[in-house]
ROTOR-81515 format. One record per residue (C-alpha): residue in three letters; z, y, x. Coordinates in Angstrom, 1 decimal, m for minus. Example, Ala and Ser with C-alpha at 12.3 -4.5 7.8 and 13.67 -1.06 7.14 Angstrom:
REM ROTOR-81515
{r ala&pz 7.8&py m4.5&px 12.3}
{r ser&pz 7.1&py m1.1&px 13.7}
This chain:
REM ROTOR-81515
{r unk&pz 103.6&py 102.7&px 112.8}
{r unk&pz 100.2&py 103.8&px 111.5}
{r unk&pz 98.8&py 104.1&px 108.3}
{r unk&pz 94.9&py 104.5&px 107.4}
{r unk&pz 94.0&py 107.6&px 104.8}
{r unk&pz 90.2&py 108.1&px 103.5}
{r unk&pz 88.7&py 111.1&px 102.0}
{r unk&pz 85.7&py 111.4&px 100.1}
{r unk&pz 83.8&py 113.8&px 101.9}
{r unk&pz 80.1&py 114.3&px 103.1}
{r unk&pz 80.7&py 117.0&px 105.1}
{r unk&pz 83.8&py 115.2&px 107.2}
{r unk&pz 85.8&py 118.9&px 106.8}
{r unk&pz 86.6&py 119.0&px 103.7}
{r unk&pz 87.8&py 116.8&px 100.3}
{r unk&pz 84.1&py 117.5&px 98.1}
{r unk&pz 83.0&py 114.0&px 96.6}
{r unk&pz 84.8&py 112.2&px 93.2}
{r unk&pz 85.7&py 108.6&px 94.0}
{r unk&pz 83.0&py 107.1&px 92.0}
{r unk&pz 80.1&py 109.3&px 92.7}
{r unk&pz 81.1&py 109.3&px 96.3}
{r unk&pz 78.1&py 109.6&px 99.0}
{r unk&pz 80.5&py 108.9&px 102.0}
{r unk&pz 84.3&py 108.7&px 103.0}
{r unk&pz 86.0&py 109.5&px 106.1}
{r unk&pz 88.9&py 107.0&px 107.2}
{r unk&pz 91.7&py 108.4&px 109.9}
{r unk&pz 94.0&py 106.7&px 111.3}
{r unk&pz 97.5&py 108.8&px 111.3}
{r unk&pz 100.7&py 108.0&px 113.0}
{r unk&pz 103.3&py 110.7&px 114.2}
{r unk&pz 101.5&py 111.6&px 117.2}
{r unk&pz 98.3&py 112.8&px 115.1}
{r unk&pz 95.2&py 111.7&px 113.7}
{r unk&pz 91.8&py 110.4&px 114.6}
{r unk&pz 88.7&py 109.5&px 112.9}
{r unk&pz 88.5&py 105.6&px 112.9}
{r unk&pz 85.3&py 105.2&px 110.7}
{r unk&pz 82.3&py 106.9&px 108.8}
{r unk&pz 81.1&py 105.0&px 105.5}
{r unk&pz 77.9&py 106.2&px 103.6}
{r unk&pz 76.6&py 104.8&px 100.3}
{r unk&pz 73.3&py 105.2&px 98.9}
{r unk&pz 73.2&py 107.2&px 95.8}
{r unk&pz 73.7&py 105.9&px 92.5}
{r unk&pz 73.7&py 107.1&px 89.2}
{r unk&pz 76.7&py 107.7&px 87.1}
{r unk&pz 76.3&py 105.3&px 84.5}
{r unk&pz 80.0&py 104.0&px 84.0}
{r unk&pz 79.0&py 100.5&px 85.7}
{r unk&pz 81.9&py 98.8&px 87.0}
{r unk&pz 80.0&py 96.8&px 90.0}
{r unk&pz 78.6&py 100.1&px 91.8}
{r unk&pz 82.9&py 100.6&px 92.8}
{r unk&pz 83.4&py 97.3&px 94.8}
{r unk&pz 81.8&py 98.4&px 97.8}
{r unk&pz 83.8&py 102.0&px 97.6}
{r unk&pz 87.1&py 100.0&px 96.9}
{r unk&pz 86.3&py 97.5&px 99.4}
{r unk&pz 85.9&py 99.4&px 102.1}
{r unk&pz 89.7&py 101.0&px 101.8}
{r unk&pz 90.8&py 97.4&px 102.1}
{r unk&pz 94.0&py 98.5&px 104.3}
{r unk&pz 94.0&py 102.2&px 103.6}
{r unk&pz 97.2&py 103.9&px 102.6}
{r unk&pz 95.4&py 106.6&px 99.8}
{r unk&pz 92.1&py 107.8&px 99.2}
{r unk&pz 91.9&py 111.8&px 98.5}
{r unk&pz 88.9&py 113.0&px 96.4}
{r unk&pz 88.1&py 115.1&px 93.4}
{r unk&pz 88.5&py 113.3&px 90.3}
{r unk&pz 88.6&py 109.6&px 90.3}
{r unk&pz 87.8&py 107.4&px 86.7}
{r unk&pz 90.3&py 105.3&px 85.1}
{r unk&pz 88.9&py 102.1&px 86.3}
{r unk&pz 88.6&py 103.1&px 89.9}
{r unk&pz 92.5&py 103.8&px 89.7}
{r unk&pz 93.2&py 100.2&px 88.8}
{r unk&pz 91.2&py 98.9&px 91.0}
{r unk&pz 92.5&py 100.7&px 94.1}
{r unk&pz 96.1&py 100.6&px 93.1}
{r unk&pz 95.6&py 96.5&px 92.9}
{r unk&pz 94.6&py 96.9&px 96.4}
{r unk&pz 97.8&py 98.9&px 97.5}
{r unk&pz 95.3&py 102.4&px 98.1}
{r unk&pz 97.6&py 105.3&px 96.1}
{r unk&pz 94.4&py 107.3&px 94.7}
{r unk&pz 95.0&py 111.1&px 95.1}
{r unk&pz 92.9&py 114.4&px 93.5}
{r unk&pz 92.8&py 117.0&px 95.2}
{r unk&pz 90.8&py 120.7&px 94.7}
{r unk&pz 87.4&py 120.4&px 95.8}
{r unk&pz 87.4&py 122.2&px 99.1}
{r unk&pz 90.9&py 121.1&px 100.7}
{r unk&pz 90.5&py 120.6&px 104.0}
{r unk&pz 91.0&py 117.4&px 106.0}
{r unk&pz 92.6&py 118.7&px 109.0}
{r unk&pz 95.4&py 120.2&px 106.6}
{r unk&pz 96.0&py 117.2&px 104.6}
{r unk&pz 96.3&py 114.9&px 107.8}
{r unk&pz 98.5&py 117.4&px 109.1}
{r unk&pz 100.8&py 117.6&px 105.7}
{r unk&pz 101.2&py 113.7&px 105.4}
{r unk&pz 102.2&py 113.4&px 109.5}
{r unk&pz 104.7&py 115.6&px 108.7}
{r unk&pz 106.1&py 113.0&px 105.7}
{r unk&pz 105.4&py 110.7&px 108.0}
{r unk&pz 108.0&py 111.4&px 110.1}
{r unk&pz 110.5&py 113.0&px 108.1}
{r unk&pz 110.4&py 111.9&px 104.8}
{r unk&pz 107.2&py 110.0&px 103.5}
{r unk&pz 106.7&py 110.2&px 99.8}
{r unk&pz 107.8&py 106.5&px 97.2}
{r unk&pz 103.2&py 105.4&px 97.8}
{r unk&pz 103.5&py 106.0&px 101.6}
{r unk&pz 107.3&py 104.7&px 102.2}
{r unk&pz 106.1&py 101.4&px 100.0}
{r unk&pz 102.5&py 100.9&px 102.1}
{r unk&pz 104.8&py 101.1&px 105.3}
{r unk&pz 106.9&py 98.6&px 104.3}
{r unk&pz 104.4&py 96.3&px 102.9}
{r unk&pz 102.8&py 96.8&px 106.2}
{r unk&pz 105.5&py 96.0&px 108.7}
{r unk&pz 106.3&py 92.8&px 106.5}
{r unk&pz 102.6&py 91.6&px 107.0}
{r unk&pz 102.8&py 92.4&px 110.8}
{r unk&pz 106.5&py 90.0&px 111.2}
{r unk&pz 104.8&py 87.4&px 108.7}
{r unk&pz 101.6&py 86.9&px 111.2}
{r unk&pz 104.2&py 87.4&px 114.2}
{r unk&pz 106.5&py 84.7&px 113.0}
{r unk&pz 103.4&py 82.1&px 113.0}
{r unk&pz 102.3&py 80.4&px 116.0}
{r unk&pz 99.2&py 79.3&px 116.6}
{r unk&pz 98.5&py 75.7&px 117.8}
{r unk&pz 95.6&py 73.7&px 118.6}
């Protein structure tokens, strides 16, 4: 089983962008073997200015990720991303990528935290439910 994890980053080394404000995010996939970088995303810059629309394309692209990490992240971004099953998560400006991947494999395979355990399982039952159905012309 793998999950998908972004981090706001523009440097791809380290956690250095809040959600909103974000100029790029990384996306690994992770499963207990490791971790490799599955996709790049940059946004042109925008200002600040507490308009709800400039999010959609952030929260959009984490369609199917398991968390976001990044700085701070705004009220409304939370709501947004939890309605889409991403667990938002702040870290300290500076924590590294590599470590982070390398914290959550470890849940991963012995015990995954209540956000991770719940996208698993919300995962495998989309994977049986598109199984189950058969396709017929």
């Amino acid at each position: 089983m793998s999950v998908k994890i972004a981090f706001a980053s523009n440097d791809r080394r380290t956690v250095n962008q809040h959600f909103g404000a974000a100029g790029a995010f990384s996306v690994y996939e992770l499963d207990e073997a490791g971790a490799r970088l599955v996709e790049v995303a940059e946004f042109i810059e925008t200002a600040m200015d507490g308009h709800e629309g400039k999010l959609a394309a952030k929260v959009g692209l984490l369609n199917g990720c398991a968390a976001v990490y990044c700085n701070a992240v705004g009220a409304s971004a939370i709501q947004q991303l939890l309605v889409k099953g991403v667990q938002p998560m702040r870290v300290d400006e500076g924590a590294l990528i590599e470590e982070l991947l390398s914290g959550l494999q470890k849940c991963l395979v012995n015990d995954p935290p209540v956000w991770l355990a719940k996208h698993i399982k919300q995962q495998a039952t989309s994977n049986r439910f598109a199984e189950d159905e058969e396709w017929q012309e």
